[in-house]
C-alpha distance (Angstrom), angle and dihedral (degrees) to the residues before:
residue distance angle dihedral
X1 . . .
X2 3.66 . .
X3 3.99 118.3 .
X4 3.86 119.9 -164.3
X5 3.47 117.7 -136.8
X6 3.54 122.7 -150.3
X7 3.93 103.4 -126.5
X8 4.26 103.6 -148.6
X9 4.07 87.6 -168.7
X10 3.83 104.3 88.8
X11 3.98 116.9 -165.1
X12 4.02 113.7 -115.8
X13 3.99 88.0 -105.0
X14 4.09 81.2 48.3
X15 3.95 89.6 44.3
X16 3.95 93.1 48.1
X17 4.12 91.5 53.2
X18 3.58 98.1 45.6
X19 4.08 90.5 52.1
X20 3.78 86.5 39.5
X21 4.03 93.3 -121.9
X22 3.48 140.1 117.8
X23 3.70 128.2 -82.4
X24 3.90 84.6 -123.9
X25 3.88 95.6 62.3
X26 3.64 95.8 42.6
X27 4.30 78.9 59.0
X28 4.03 95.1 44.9
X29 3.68 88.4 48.3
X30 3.63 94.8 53.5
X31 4.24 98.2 46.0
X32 3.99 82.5 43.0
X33 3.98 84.3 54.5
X34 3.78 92.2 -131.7
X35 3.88 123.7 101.9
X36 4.04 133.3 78.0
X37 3.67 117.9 -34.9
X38 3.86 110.1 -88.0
X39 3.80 138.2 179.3
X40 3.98 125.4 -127.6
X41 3.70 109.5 -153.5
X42 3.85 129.8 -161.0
X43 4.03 80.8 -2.9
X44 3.83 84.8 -77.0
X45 4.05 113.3 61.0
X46 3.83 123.7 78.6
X47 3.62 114.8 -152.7
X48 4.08 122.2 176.4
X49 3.95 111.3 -162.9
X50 3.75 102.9 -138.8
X51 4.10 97.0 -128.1
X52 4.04 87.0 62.3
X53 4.14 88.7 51.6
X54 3.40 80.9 53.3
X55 3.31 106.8 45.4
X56 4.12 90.3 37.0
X57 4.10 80.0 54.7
X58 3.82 99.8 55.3
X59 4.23 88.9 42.8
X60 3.46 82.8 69.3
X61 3.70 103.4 54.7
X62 3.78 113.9 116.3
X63 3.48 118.9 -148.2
X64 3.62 134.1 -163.4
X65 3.91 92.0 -120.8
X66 4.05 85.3 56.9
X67 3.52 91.8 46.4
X68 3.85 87.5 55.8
X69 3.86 93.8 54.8
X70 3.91 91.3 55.8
């Protein structure tokens, strides 16, 4: 019997689809040392767990409250 597993680590091309961006700014945000969270494996693989998109996602929410404070 074969179970799927649900795999939370998304690949950068993965990572850039879900966000709805390009590979390129995924890249720029990493060398800039801004962007979600991600994890560099074997020095060489990027991997983006999808909880810290999300989370990275809703930190950039602007509100009108925060708007306000400016």
């Amino acid at each position: 019997m074969h179970i799927p597993i649900e795999v939370p680590f998304l690949s950068e091309q993965q990572a850039a689809q879900y966000l709805r961006v390009s590979v390129k700014s995924l890249q720029r945000w990493r060398f800039d040392l801004k962007g979600p969270a991600y994890a560099k494996l074997n020095g060489k693989l990027i991997r983006y767990h999808q909880a810290d998109l999300d989370e990275w996602m809703a930190q950039q929410t602007i509100t009108h409250e925060d708007k306000e404070s400016l």
